[in-house]
Structure formats: C-alpha cells, structure tokens
N, C-alpha and C positions, 0 to 999 in steps of 0.2 A: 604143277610140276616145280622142279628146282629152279629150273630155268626162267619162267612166268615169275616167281615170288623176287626172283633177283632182279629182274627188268622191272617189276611194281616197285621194291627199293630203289634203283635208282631215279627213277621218275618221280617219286617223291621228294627223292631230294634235291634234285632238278628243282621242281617247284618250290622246294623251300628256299634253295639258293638263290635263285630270282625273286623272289619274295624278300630276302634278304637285302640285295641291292637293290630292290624299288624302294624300301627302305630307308635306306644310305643314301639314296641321290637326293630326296622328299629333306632329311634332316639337314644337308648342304647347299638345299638351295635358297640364294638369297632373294629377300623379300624389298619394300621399297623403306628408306626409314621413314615414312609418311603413312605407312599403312600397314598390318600388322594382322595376319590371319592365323586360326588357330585349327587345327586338322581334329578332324571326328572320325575317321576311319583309317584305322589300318588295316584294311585288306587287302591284297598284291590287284586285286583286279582292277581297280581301278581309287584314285586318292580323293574326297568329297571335303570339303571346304565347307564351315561356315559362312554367314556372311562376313565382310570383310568390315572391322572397327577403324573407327578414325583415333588415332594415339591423338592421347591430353595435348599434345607440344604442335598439332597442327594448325595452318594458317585459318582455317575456316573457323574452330572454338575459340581461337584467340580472338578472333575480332568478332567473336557473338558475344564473349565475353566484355570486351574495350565497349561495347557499345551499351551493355547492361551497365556497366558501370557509369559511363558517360549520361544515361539517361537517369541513375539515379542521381550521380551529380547533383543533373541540374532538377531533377524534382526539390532534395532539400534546399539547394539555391534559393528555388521560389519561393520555398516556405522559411525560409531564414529570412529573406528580403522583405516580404511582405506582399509577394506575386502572386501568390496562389490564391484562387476564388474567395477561399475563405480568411483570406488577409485582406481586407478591405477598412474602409476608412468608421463600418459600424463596428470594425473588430479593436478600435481605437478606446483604450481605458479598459478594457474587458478582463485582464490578467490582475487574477487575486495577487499575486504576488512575485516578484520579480530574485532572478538569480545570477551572477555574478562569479564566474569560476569554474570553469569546465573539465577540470582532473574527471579522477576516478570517484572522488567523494561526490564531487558536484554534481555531477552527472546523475551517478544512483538517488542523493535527494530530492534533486526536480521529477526524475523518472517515480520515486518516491511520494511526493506529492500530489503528482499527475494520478497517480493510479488511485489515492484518494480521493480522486473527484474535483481537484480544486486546477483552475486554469492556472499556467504559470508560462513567464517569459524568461526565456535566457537567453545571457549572451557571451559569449570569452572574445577574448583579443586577439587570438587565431582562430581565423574560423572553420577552421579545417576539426576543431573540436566540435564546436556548433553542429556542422553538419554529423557529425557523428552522434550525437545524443538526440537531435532529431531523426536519421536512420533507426537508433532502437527505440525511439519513442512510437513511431510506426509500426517494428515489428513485435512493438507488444501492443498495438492497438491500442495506445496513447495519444494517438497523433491531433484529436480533436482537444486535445488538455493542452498542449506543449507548444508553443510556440518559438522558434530560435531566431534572434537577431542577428545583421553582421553591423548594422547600425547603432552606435549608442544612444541619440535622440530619438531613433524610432522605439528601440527598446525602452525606454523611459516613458515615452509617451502611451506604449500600450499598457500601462496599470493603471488600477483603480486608483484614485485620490482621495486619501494621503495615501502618496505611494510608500510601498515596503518595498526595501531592494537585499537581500542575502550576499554579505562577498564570503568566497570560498576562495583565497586567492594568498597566496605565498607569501607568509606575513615580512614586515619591513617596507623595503620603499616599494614594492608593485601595491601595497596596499594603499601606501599613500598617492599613489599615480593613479589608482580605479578612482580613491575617493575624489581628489580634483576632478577628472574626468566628470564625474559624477554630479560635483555641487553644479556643473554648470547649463543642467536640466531639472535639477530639483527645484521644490518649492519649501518657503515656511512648511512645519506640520510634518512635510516628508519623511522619514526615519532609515538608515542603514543598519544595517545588523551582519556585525564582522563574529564569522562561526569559524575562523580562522587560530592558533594558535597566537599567542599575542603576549610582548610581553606586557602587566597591567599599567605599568606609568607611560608606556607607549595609547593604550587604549584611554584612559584618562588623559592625554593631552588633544588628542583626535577628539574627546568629547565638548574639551572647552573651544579649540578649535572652529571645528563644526555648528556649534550651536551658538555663537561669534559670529563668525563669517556668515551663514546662508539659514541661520534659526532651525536647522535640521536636527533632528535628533539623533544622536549616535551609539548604540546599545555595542557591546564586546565583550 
C-alpha cells in the first residue's frame, strides 16, 4: 500500500541518517598522538580497527633505534682500534698498503682496492670518517680486506715493509702536517705517495725534504 511504501521510506532514511552520524562521530574522534589506527569498515553496525601501529616519532623505535646505532658504534670502534678478534698482534705487518685521507675520493679507493683483493689500512684525523668507511666496507662485505685506524703508530705498523702509505689529504699545510706526522714511524726504504692536487715545486721540495731527513721516498 501507500502507506507501507512510505513508512519503508522513512525507515530507510532513519538508517541512513544514523549511519551518517556514526560516521561523523568515528571521523572527530581523537586518537593518542603516540598511536595512530586506521578504520577498515564503514558499516553503521559496528566500526572494526586494524591493528594499532606505533608512529616513527615513538619512545620505543627511538631507543631501538639509539641502541642499533650505539652498538654499531662501538663494532667499528673495535675494528678501528684493533679490538676486534681479527685485529690481533699476527694481524701486525699484513696491510699491502696503507691510506691516508678519508673524503669522498679516499674512501671509494681503499673501498676500491679492498674489493680487489688486496688488504689495506686506513686512517684520517677525524675518526668519525674512519668509522664510516669502515661501516661501508662491511656493508659490502669488505670488512676482511679494510682495516681502519684511530691510531697513527698502530696504522703504520700494520703494513708490509717497505711500507706504502697513499695521502689523499687537502693539499698545502694539512699535507705537510700528515707527512711529519708520518716520518716519525717510517723507516729507510718506506715510500709516501701524495695522489693529492699539488702544486709541483711544492711536491719537489717535499721530495728533497723527505729523502734528507728520514731516507723516505716521496712520489707526487
């Protein structure tokens, strides 16, 4: 009848109007800002939740995060120092050749060398680079070639003799500050090799220099 189809119309819209404000209340209500859920059904009967995610910016990922770094820390640490197992006193002399200058050039030619097969030592004067060139020496599974110093005698004394030492290091006086640094662990016979920009009468005076003072060789 007329009357039945009119009362089925309003009931329907009954339902959708309630359906509308279960709607409305679900979209205004506030959440924790620690925690952050995302709805899978809109149906008026009832509102179903995912499980609930932990937002980036929470206390718990921040200190699982602080402690993964803390512990890689101190892995390169050990391997910079000479702590780690495989830094030991038969690992003394074993570095084909040695590097000096940990930029962005430096870094890709030890990793460079490393990956050819040949053991190498390095070290910079911040060692906050150190340990970085030994982090990606690990993540490319270098880490048995690459050795990083925070030491300059220990880095010196890990090469084969006559030691080779590579500077990659900011030409002018930091060049001349590594080499002193330097003569005062080399031997006779020892050799430097400046793969630095240079100017040439600067690099020919380093050579008379060098091979004067400490009988070192000095290639530039």
């Amino acid at each position: 009848t007329v009357e039945g189809a009119k009362r089925r119309t309003r009931e329907r819209g009954e339902k959708a109007r309630a359906g509308m404000r279960l709607l409305g209340t679900r979209a205004t209500t506030r959440t924790s800002p620690r925690v952050c859920s995302s709805f899978v059904s809109h149906r008026p009967r009832g509102l179903r939740t995912r499980a609930t995610e932990v937002e980036p910016s929470s206390p718990l990922l921040r200190r699982t995060r602080t402690k993964a770094k803390q512990q890689e820390r101190v892995r390169c640490r050990a391997v910079a120092s000479g702590e780690s197992e495989r830094m030991g006193s038969a690992e003394v002399g074993k570095a084909e050749i040695g590097l000096c200058g940990l930029a962005v050039m430096g870094q890709n030619l030890a990793l460079n060398v490393a990956s050819k097969g040949f053991p190498i030592s390095v070290y910079n004067r911040s060692y906050s680079k150190t340990e970085q060139c030994v982090t990606r020496a690990g993540k490319e599974k270098l880490g048995d070639k690459l050795t990083g110093y925070d030491d300059l005698e220990a880095f010196v004394a890990s090469l084969q003799r006559p030691r080779n030492v590579v500077l990659l290091v900011k030409a002018g006086a930091p060049v001349d500050a590594t080499i002193e640094a330097l003569l005062k662990h080399l031997e006779p016979g020892d050799a430097i090799i400046d793969g630095g920009n240079e100017w040439y009468q600067n690099t020919e005076e380093r050579q008379r220099r060098v091979l004067e003072e400490k009988g070192v060789l000095y290639i530039g």
